[in-house]
Structures are given as structure tokens and as C-alpha cells.
N, C-alpha and C positions, 0 to 999 in steps of 0.2 A: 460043582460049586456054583450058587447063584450069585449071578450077576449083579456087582454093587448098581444101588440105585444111585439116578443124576438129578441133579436139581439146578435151576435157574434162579441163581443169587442176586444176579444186577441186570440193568437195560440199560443202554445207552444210543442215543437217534437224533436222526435231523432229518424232520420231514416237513409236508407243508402243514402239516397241524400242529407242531411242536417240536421244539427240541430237548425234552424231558418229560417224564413216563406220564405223569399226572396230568401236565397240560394235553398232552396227545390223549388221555383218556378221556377227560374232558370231554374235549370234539366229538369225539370218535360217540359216545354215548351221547350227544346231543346233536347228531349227524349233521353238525358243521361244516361243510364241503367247502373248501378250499379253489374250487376250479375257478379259471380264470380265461380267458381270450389268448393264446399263444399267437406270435407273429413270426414266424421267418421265413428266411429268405435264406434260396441256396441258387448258385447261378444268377438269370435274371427272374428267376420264380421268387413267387412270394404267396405264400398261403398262410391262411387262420385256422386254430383245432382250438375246441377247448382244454386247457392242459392246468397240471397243477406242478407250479414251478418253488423250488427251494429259497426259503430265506437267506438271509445272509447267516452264514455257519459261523456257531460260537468259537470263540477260539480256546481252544485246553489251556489249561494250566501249565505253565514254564516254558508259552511262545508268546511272543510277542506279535501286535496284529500285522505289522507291515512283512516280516518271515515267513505267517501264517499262511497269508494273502497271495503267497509268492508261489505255491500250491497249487494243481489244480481242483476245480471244484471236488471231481470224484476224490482225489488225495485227501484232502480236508475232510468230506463227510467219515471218509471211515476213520479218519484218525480222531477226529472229535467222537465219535459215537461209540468204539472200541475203548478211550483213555477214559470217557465217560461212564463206560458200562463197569471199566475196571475200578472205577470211583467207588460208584453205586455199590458195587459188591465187596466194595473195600481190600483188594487186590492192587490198585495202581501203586507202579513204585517200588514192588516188592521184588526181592531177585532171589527170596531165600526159597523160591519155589518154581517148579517146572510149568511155565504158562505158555499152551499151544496157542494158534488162531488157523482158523480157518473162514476164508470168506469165499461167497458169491462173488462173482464180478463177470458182466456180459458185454458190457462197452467199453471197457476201459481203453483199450487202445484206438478205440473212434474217435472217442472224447481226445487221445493224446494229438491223433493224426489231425484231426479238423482243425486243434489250437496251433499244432506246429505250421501247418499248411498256413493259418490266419494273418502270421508273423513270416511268413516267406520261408518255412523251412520245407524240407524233401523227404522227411525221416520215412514218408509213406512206402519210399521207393530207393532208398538206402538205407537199410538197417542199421542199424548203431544200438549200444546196450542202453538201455532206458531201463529203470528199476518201478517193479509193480507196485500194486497199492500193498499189496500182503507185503512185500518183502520191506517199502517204504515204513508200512504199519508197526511191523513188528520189531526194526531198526528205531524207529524212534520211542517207542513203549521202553526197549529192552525187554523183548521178550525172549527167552532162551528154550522151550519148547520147540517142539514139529511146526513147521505151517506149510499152508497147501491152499489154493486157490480151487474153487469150482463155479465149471460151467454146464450151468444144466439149463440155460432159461429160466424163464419162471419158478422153477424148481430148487434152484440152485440155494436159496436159503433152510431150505430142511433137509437140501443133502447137508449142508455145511454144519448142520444143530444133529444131525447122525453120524455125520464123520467125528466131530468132537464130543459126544458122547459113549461112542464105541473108542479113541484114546484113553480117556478117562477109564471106562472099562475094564481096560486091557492095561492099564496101568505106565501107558505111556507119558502123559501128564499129568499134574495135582488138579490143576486150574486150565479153561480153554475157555477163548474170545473164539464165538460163532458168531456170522452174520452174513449181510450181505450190504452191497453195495450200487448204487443205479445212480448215474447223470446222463440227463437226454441231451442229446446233439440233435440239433438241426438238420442232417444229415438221416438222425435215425427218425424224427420224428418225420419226415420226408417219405422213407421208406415204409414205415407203418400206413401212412395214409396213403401210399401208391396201392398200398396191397389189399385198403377200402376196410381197414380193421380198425377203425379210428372212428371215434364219432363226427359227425360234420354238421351238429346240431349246433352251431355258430348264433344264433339267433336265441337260441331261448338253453343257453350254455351250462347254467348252472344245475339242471336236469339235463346233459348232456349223458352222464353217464347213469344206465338203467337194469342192471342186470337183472334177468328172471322177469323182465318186463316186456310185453308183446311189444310195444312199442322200442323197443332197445336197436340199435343202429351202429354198434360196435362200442371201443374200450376208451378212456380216457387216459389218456399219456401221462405219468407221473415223475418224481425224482426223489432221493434220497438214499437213508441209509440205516440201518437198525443193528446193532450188536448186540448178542446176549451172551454171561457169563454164568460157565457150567462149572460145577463139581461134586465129585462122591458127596452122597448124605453123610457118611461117617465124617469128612471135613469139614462139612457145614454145619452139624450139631456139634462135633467139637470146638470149634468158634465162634458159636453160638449167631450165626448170620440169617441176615433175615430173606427167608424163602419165599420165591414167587410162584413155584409151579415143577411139577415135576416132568419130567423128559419121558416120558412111559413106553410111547410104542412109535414105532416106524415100519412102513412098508413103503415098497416102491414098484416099478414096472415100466416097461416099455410098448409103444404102441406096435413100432415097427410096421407103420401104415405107411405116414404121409411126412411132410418135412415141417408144413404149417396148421393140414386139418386135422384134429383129433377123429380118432378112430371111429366108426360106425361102430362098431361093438364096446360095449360096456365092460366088459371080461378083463381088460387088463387095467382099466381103471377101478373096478372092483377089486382085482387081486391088490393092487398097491390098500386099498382102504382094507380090506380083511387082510392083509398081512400084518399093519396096523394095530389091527384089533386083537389079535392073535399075537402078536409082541408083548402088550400090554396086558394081557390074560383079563381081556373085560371082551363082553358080549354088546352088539350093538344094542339094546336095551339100556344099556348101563352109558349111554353116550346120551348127556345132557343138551349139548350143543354142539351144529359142525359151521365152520368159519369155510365155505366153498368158495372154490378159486372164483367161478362165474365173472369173466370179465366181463360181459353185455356184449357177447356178439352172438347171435343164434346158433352157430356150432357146436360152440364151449359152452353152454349155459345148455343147450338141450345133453348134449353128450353128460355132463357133468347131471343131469337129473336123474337122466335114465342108470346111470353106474349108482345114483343112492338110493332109487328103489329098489334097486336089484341085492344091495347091501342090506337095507334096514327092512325092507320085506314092510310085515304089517306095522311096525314100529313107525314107519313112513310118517303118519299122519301127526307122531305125537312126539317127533324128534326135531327139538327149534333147529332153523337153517336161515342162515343171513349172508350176504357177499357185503362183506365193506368194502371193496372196490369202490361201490355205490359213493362214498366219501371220500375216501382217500386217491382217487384214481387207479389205475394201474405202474406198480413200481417195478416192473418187467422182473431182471434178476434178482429185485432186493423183495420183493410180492411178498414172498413164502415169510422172508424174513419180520416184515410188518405183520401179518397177518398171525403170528406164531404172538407179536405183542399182542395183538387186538385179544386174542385167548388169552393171554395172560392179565389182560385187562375184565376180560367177562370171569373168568377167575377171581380175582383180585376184590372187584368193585359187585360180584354176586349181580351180575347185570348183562342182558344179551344185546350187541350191538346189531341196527337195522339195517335190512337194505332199504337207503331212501330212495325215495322216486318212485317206488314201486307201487302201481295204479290198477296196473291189470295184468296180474300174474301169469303166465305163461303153463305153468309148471304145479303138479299138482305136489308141492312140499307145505309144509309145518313152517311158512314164510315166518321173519320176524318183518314187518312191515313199515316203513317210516320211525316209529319210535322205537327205543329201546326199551325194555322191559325186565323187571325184577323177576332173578329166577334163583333156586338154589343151585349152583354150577359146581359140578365136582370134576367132570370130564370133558374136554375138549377135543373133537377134531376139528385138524386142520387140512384142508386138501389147497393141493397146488401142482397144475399141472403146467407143464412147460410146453414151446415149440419142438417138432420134432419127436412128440409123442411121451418127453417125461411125466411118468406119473409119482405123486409122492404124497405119502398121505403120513401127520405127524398127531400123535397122541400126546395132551396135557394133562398133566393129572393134578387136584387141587392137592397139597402137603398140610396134612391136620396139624 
């Protein structure tokens, strides 16, 4: 028996380019970069990165702001971005159906532990039950589906948009809120820059972040939050809802190298993107555009070239390739999850997003270069590889 098809009915986000699909596309096709001066201070240190920090988070429907406010920031994004996504797909509210979630989440208990610490608490070193963001998410929605948190690093948004399309599937739920989730602490931004994977281009900041660019000096630190809302096509043409993009293929793999270098071999970064392709029953030929992880640090952006020549073979030269990192920054756990929009946006708006900055390419691909450009886009990869060697590669499909 073939497996029902999924589809992507709503978005919902807070990021630094928007908090709604159109404004964010917006940007994103006019590589409006958001990057700004970060300042903190942990101890008596105090250091500057260039970093792209969260607006103030809209507040949903049936809270009021000073309740809302009372939240921490990570709680807020996903609960705004999830009640939003369920909007959009016209899902919020409803109980007359099995609605799972599944989110990304990598720092959440940093983010809990720095704030408790800020206020004199100890929760760091006395446990006590503290309630997650999925568990907080899905209590305040009323959700009555499965839900389940994942930690994959960077990754962890297209495991969360695989794990909720294989429910669906399997006929676990009608309806499922995938996403992820990312607020940077002071603490992590700290760490990042200890570990020299951060740009430190402070001076001339808003060409900070450069992937695929010789000149490129590591990633730019990001924040937010993106949810997307899946379900069977038979529930979506019976409801007549309007379709963003189809869920098509997933592959994944593991480096089982290093804890933070991606792998010298390309091989398990190819199997995640041919298993991908192979999910989706399309041929790399048939792949219009790939949205690649390529944070801007020579590791990940050489590793990450050499696994899609080895994929698209002679197709290489004539298969578009952009990192919107270049814009958006890097959204560590929630990456996959924006990035999965930014395709749903070159989908949508028949348009490939650029890597800006990009002056003097490194890497011999089918660059989209500073502007964005008019394409017919039927197929979307998306790759996103995580710390610790996760690989994940997600297939969009356009819905006629």
C-alpha cells in the first residue's frame, strides 16, 4: 500500500526578518540581512560578535501581553509560531481532530538555567520539575496528539518535519505542528566563539557572514523559531486548504567521526541526500534547487561541496545552490526549520534565494550570487547538517 502523501498547509515564525511568511520572504529575496553588533558579558568578560537577535515576539491570540511577557523568550517563540502556523492552516482551536507537535529544541534548558541563575535561583544544581517548551506548547494549544522533542543540532528541524510526516503516515494523527526552536544565551554565544566558529568580522559586520566565500571566517549566531503544519493530501483537498509544498523525501545519516568536525568523507553526507532522493522517487536532474546548510566556516561549506558533487555528478554545474544563512544567520537547532521556509518560499514566490556576500566563490557549484533570481522551482532540497555528525537532507515538492 502506497504511502499517503503530506503536505505543508500553514507557517508560522519569529525570526529577525519577520514574523509572518510574506514579510520573511520579502527579505529573504531581497537579502535583507538583519545582522547586527551583539554585546555580552558573561563573568568579567565581555565580547562583541556579529549576531542577529529577535524582535519583540507577537503575542497570540487569547493572551494577554503582560502573561505573555511572563514566558521565557524560547517559550514565547514556539508558542507564537506553532498557534500562528495553526492559524494559517486554519487548524487553531480545533479539538475535533488528533493534532500531534513535534519540535527541535537545543538550548532550552540553558536559556532556563542562565535566567534562573540571573534571579538567584540554583535549579542548575537542584533539579526540580520545570515543564518543556513542547509540553508548555502543546498544554496551551490543546493539543491531544503524540508529541516529542528532538535533539539533533542543526538538524533537528527536518528530523522534527520526518518524524511528523511519518505519524501522519502511519495514521497516528490527522493534523501535526513540526518545527523548531532556538534562543541564544550569552553563555552559548560564549561558547561558539571559544571554539572560533563564529565570525569576528566586528568592523565591517553586516558582510560578517559569507558562506562559500574564500574569504568566509566562520557562522553568525542567530535566534528564533519556525513551525510548519502537515497533513494527508486526502485532508487537504477535502477541505479545500491552501497548499504550500509537499513533504516528498527524507534521508538521513550519521558521520560517527568527530563531536564538532564534519567528516572528511563525503559518503555519509551523500547517503543522507540520496536517500532523499530516493524517498521522493526523483533523480538528481529533476532537483531545481538545493538550500545547503554551508554555515561560513571552511569545514562545513568545503565538506558540504564536495558530498554535492559527488551527488549531482555532471548535473553540478547546472543545479542552482544558495546558503541563506548568508541572511538570516545561523538558527543552530531551529536552521533546518527556516530553511525548510526559505524552500517553501522559492516554491511559492517561483524565486531562488542568494547567498549574499558572495565575492569570490570558493567552491566550484551553480552559486546563486547576491540577488535572487527568477526560476521555475518545482523541487527543493534542503540540507542541514548538525554538530556531531547529523546528516539530513529534506525533499520539497511544488503541489500542482
Amino acid at each position: 500500500m502506497t504511502a499517503p502523501r503530506v503536505w505543508i498547509t500553514g507557517v508560522g515564525l519569529t525570526t529577525s526578518l519577520g514574523s509572518d511568511r510574506e514579510t520573511f520572504s520579502d527579505n529573504l529575496l531581497a537579502g535583507r540581512s538583519p545582522v547586527q553588533i551583539v554585546v555580552d558579558r558573561v563573568g568579567d568578560h565581555e565580547f562583541r560578535s556579529p549576531g542577529c537577535l529577535l524582535p519583540p515576539i507577537p503575542v497570540p491570540a487569547g493572551w494577554t501581553e503582560s502573561d505573555f511577557r511572563k514566558l521565557l523568550p524560547g517559550e514565547q517563540a514556539a508558542l507564537w509560531s506553532c498557534s500562528s502556523a495553526l492559524a494559517d492552516a486554519g487548524w487553531l482551536n480545533r479539538d475535533d481532530v488528533r493534532i500531534g507537535i513535534v519540535l527541535g529544541c537545543g538550548g532550552e534548558w540553558v536559556n532556563h538555567w542562565e535566567n534562573d541563575c540571573a534571579v538567584g535561583g540554583n535549579d542548575l544544581y537542584e533539579s526540580r520539575e520545570t515543564e518543556s517548551i513542547v509540553s508548555l506548547t502543546r498544554a496551551r494549544l490543546g493539543l491531544r496528539g503524540p508529541s516529542s522533542t528532538v535533539a539533533a543540532a542543526c538538524a533537528s528541524g527536518n528530523y522534527a518535519l520526518a518524524v511528523a510526516r511519518n505519524w501522519i503516515q502511519q495514521g497516528l494523527v490527522d493534523v501535526c505542528v513540526a518545527g523548531a526552536v532556538e534562543v541564544v544565551t550569552p553563555i552559548c554565544r560564549a561558547t561558539f566563539h571559544n571554539l572560533r566558529a563564529l565570525s569576528r568580522n566586528v568592523d565591517n559586520f553586516q558582510r560578517a557572514s559569507r558562506p562559500f566565500d574564500k574569504e568566509r571566517h566562520g557562522f553568525v549566531m542567530a535566534e528564533g523559531a519556525v513551525a510548519h503544519v502537515l497533513e494527508s493530501e486526502h485532508v487537504a483537498r477535502r477541505r479545500g486548504a491552501n497548499v504550500l509544498a509537499e513533504v516528498a523525501g527524507f534521508g538521513a545519516s550519521s558521520d560517527a567521526f568527530h563531536m564538532i568536525i564534519p567528516s572528511k568523507d563525503p559518503q555519509p553526507a551523500m547517503t543522507a541526500m540520496r536517500g532523499a532522493l530516493v524517498d521522493a522517487q526523483i533523480t538528481p536532474d529533476q532537483v531545481s534547487y538545493v538550500n545547503a546548510h554551508a554555515p561560513g566556516t571552511s569545514v562545513g561549506d568545503d565538506a558540504e561541496a564536495r558530498a554535492l558533487m559527488g551527488v549531482f555528478g555532471a548535473h553540478t554545474a547546472s543545479t542552482p545552490v544558495s546558503s541563506t544563512k548568508s541572511i538570516t544567520g545561523h538558527l543552530l537547532s531551529a536552521a533546518a526549520s527556516l530553511e525548510a521556509l526559505a524552500s517553501i518560499t522559492a516554491i511559492q514566490r517561483q524565486a531562488l534565494p542568494p547567498t549574499i556576500n558572495l565575492d569570490d566563490p570558493e567552491h566550484e557549484l551553480c552559486h546563486i550570487r547576491n540577488q535572487s533570481q527568477a526560476a521555475d522551482v518545482r523541487v527543493v532540497m534542503s540540507n542541514s547538517f548538525g554538530f556531531g555528525g547529523s546528516n539530513t537532507s529534506l525533499v520539497l515538492r511544488k503541489v500542482a
